[in-house]
N, C-alpha and C positions, 0 to 999 in steps of 0.2 A: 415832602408831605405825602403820606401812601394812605391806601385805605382799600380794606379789603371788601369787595363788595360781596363777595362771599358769604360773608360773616355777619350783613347784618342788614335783616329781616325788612319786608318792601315798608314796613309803615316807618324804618326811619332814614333810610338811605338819603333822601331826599333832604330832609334837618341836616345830616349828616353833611353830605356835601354842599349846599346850598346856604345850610342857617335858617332861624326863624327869629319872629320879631314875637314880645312881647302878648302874651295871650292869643298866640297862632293856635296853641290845642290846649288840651287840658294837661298842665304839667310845663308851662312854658311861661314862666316866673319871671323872666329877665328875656330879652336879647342873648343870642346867639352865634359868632361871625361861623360861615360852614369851612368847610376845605377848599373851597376857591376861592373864597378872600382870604383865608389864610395864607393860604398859596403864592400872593399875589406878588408877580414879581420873580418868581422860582419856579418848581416845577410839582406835577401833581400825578402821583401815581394810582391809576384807576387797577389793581392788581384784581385777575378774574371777574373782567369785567362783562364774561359771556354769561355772567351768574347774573346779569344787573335786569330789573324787571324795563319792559318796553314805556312803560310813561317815563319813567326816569332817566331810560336813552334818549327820548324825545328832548328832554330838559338840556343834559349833558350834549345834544347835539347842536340844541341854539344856543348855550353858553359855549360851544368853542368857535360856531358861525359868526356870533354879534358881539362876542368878546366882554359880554356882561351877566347878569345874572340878576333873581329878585328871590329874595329871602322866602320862605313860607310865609303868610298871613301880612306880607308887605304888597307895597307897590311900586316902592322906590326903584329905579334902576342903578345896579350898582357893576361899573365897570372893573374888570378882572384880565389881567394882562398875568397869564400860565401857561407854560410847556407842558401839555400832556402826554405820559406815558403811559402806553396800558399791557396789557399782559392775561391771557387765558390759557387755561389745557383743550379749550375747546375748539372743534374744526367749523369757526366761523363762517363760512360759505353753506356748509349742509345745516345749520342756525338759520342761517337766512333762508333756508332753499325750504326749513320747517315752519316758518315765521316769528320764531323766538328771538331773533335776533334782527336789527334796521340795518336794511342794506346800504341808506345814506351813512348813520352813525358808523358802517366801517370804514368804507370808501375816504370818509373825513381823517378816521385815524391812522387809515392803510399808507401814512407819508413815506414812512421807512420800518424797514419791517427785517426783524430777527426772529428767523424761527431756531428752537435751540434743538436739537435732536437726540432722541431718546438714550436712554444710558446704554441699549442692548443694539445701539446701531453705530460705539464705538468701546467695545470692550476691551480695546487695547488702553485703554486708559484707568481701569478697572485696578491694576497692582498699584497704578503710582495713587488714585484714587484713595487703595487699602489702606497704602503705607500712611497715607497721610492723616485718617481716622484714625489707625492705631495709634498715630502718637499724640493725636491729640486727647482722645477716650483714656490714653497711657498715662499722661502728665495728670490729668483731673484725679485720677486713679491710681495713681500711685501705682502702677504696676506697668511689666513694659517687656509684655509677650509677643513671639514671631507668627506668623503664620506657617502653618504649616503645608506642603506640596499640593497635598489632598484637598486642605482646605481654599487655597487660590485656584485651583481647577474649577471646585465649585463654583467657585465666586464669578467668578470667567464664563464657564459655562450656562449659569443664571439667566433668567431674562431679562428681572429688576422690572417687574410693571408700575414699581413708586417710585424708580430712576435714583436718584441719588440721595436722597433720603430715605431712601429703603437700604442704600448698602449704610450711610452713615449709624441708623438705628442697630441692623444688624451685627457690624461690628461692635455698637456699645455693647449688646449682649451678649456676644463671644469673649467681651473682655471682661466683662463682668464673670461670667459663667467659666472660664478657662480655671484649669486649678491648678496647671504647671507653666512651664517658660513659653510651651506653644500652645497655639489654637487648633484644636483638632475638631475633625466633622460634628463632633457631639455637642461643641461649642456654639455650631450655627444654628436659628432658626430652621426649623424640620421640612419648610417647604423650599429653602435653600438649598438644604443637603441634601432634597431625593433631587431638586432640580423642576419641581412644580409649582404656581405661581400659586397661592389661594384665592387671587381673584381678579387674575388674566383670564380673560373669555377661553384661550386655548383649555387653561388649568381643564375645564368641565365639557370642552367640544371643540375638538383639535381643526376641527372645518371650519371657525371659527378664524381661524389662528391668520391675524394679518390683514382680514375686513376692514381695520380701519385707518390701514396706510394707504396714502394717496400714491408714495413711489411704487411701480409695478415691481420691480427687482426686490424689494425691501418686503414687499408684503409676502410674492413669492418665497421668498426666503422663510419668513417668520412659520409660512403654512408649511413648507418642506420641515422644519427644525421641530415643529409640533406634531406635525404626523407622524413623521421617523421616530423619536422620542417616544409618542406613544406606540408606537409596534416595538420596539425596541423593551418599555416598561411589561409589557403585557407579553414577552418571550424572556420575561429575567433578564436580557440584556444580551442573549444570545445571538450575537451577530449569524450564524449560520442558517438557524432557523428563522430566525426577521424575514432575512434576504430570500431564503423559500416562501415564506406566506407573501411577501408581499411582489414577488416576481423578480427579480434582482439576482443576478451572481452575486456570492459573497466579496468578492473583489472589486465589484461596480459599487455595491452597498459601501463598503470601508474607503474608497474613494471621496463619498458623495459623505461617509460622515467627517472624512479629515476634513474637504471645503469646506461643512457648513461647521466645522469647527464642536458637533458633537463629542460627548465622552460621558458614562459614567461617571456621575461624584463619588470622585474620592480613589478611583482606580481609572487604570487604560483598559479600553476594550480589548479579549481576547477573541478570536477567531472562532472558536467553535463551543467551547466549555461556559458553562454557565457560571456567572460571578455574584 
């Protein structure tokens, strides 16, 4: 049983999960059962549940403490035996530290804990990724186009600030928009193919770039790939001239952009000549 708290609005979350009884509000015709007695017995997925308003973490904290629960406009106590599972984008601790978020209700949920890591902090998984959109976008589609060299550079060197539903979408419309056997740069989304996020914080303030990684290495990274990126954007892509404005031999610079795994979409850097 899942339920996206996300989705839906504080006056009914509550109904939603809990149930109401008979003339609880106006518009409450019948009885009710909510998602934890439905639940009962199985399991109950709380998905983004750092979107959930503070009286109703209060609720969802004494129904998983006392293992029961009371409908809206009841009184009855109704015992509810559920696995909860929850799941958020959000960095629960700085929630807490804002007061949006109960420091009991995480600690309760903190049993076991998967954190999944962003799509741009393993791009080596990025082709088998590709492959596996394209064929599935292929078969819906009746069509059943390659990628082409230019276009998985892109893809690779991306950020993906919507993680894997940003490459899934993005391929539909490469597959969609492709007019021959391969997917060329002109195929991709435009913020894809220059390699600019629309609405990663870097995209618009490269100092920006990785404020909100907890790992020092990772955030480092994310700010060195945004800053270079942008001196690199803003000299046409002239590696010779970058590495003078920004103090660098050009040999130190093409070093520091193989690690961090920079390239121009859709071509390799050249040494001095503008591309």
């Amino acid at each position: 049983m899942a339920v996206n708290c996300a989705a839906l609005p504080e006056t009914l979350i509550e109904s939603e999960l809990f149930g109401y009884e008979r003339g609880a509000f106006t518009g409450a015709v019948q009885q009710r059962r909510g998602k934890f007695e439905q639940a009962h017995g199985g399991t109950l997925f709380l998905d983004e549940i750092g979107d959930m308003n503070p009286v109703t973490q209060a609720k969802v904290l004494r129904a998983l403490e006392n293992r029961t629960i009371e409908r809206l406009g009841g009184s009855q106590t109704i015992p509810v035996d559920v696995r909860v599972i929850s799941a958020t984008h959000r960095d629960l601790p700085a929630e807490i530290r804002g007061g949006k978020f109960r420091e009991d209700l995480f600690y309760r949920l903190r049993v076991v804990t998967i954190e999944l890591p962003p799509l741009r902090a393993h791009k080596e998984d990025i082709s088998v990724l590709a492959d596996t959109f394209l064929k599935m976008h292929g078969a819906r589609l009746d069509r059943a186009p390659r990628l082409s060299k230019e276009v998985l550079a892109s893809l690779e060197a991306y950020d993906w600030p919507g993680n894997v539903r940003e490459l899934k979408n993005a391929l539909e419309r490469s597959v969609v928009m492709c007019r021959g056997e391969e997917i060329v740069l002109g195929d991709l989304p435009g913020e894809v193919a220059r390699g600019q996020p629309l609405t990663s914080k870097e995209s618009a303030n490269g100092a920006d770039a990785g404020m909100g990684e907890r790992d020092f290495r990772e955030a480092k990274r994310r700010f060195e790939v945004a800053w270079i990126t942008k001196e690199l954007v803003s000299h046409r892509w002239n590696v010779s001239r970058t590495a003078a404005t920004i103090g660098l031999h050009r040999q130190s610079l093409q070093e520091k952009l193989r690690e961090l795994g920079i390239r121009r979409p859709g071509r390799e850097l050249e040494d001095g000549a503008e591309e």
